[in-house]
C-alpha positions as CSV (number, residue, x, y, z in Angstrom):
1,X,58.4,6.2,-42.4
2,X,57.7,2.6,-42.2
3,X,57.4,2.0,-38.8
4,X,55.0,5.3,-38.5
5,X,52.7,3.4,-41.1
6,X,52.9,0.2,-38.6
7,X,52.6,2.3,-35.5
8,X,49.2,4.0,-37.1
9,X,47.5,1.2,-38.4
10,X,48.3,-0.7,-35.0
11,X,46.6,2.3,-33.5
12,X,43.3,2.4,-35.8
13,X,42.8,-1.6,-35.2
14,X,43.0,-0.6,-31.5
15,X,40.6,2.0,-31.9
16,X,38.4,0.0,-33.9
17,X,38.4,-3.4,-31.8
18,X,37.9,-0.6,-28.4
19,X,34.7,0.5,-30.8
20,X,33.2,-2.7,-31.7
21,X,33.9,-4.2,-27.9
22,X,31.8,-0.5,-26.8
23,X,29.1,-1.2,-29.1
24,X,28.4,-5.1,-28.6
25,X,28.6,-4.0,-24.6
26,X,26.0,-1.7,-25.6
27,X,23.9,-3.6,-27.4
28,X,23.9,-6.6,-24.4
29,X,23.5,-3.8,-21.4
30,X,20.4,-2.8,-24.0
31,X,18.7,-6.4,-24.3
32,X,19.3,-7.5,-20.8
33,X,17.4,-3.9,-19.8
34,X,14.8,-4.5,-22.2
35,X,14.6,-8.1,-20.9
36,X,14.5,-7.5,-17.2
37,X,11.8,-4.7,-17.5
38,X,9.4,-6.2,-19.3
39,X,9.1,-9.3,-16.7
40,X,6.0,-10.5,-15.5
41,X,4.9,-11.8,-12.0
42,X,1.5,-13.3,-14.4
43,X,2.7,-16.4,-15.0
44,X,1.5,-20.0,-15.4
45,X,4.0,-21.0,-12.7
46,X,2.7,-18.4,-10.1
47,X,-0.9,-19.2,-11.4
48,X,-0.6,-22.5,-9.9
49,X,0.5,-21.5,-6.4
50,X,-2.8,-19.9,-5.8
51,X,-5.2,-21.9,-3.2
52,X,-8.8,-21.7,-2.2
53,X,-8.8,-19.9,0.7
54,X,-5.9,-17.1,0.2
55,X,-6.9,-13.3,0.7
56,X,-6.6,-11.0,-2.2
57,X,-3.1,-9.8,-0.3
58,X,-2.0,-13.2,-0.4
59,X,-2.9,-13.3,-4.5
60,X,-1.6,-10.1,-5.0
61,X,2.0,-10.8,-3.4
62,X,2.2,-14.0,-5.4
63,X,1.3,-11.9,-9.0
64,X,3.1,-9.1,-8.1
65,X,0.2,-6.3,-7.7
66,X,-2.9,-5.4,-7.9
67,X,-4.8,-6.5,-10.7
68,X,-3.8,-5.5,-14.0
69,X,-3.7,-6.2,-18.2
70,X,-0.3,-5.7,-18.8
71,X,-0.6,-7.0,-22.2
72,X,-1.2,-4.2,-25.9
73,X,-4.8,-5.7,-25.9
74,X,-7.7,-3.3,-24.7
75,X,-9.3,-3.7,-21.5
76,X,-12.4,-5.0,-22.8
77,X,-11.4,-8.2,-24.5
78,X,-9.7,-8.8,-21.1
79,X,-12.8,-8.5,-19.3
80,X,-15.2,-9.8,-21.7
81,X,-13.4,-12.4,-23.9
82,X,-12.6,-14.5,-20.6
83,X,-16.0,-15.9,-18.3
84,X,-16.0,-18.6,-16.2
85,X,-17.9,-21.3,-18.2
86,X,-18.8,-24.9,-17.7
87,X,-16.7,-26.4,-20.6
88,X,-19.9,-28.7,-21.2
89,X,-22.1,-25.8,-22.6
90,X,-18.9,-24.1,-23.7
91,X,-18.9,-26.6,-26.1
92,X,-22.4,-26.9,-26.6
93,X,-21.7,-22.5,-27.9
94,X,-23.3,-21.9,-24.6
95,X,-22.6,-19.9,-21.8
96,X,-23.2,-21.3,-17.8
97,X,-25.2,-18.1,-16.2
98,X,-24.8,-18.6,-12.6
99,X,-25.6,-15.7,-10.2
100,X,-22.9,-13.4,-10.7
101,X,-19.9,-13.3,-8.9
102,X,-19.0,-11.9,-5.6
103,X,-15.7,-10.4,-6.4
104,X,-13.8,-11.2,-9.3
105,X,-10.2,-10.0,-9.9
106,X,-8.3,-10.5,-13.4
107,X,-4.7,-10.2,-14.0
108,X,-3.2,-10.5,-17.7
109,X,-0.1,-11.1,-19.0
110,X,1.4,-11.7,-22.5
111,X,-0.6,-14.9,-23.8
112,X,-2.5,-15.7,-20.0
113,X,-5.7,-14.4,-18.6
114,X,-6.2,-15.3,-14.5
115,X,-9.6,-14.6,-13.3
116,X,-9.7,-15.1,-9.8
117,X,-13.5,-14.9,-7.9
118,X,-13.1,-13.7,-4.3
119,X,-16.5,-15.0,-1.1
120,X,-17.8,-11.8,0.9
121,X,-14.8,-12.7,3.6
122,X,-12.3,-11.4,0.9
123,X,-11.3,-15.5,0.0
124,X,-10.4,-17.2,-3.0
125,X,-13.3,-19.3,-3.7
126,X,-12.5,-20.6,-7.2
127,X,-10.1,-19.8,-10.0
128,X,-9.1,-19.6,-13.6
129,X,-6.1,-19.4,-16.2
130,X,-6.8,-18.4,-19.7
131,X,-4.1,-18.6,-22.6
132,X,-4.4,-17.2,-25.8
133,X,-2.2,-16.6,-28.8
134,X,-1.0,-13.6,-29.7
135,X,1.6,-12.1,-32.0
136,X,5.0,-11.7,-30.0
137,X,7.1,-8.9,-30.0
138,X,10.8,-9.2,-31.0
139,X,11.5,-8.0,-27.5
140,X,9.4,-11.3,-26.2
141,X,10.6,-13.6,-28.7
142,X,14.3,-12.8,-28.0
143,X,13.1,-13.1,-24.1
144,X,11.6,-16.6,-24.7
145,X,15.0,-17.3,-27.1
146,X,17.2,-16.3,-23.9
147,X,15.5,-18.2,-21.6
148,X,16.0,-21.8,-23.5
């Protein structure tokens, strides 16, 4: 009767430590997912790679697509909270109106703003990066965490 104890509490540990291992698998197969979909091509380090001169293919290969606001903020702040400005009469609370624009393409990510103004050939003629602070979700803070 002894041993039978022994054998079955050998087997529930085994059963347990099987169910915990499971689990914690799980869990990581869960965050890696979480992490690897919610990856953006709209960063500061992709940002920089873009030159006067490039075609909006050439932009739109480097920031993976077609622009986009992939952040929970409305469309509108993205397109109106972000103008190209001369930081002078930025600072001054005033705004640089220049003739408008010939093209201008914006791409947001969690925290950046790109605005990027096209000539009439379809060429990068000048462009912009626009941070801004947001509240992160858990799912970009344990990102950010993983990637230190």
């Amino acid at each position: 009767m002894v041993e039978c104890g022994l054998e079955t509490r050998s087997m529930n540990r085994r059963r347990l430590l099987l169910a915990c291992l499971v689990g914690a698998l799980t869990l990581v197969s869960v965050a890696v997912l979480l992490i690897w979909l919610s990856r953006t091509a709209i960063t500061p380090a992709n940002v920089a790679r873009i030159e006067k001169g490039m075609t909006l293919a050439e932009v739109e290969a480097l920031l993976a697509g077609a622009p986009r606001n992939e952040t929970d903020l409305p469309d509108n702040f993205i397109n109106d909270a972000f103008v190209h400005a001369d930081p002078e009469q930025l600072k001054r609370g005033r705004l640089l109106h220049a003739q408008p624009p010939l093209e201008e393409r914006r791409w947001a990510s969690h925290g950046l703003v790109v605005s990027v103004i096209f000539d009439a050939s379809g060429r990068v003629v000048q462009y912009k990066e626009f941070t801004f602070d947001v509240r992160e979700s858990w799912v970009d803070k344990l990102r950010r965490w993983l990637r230190m």
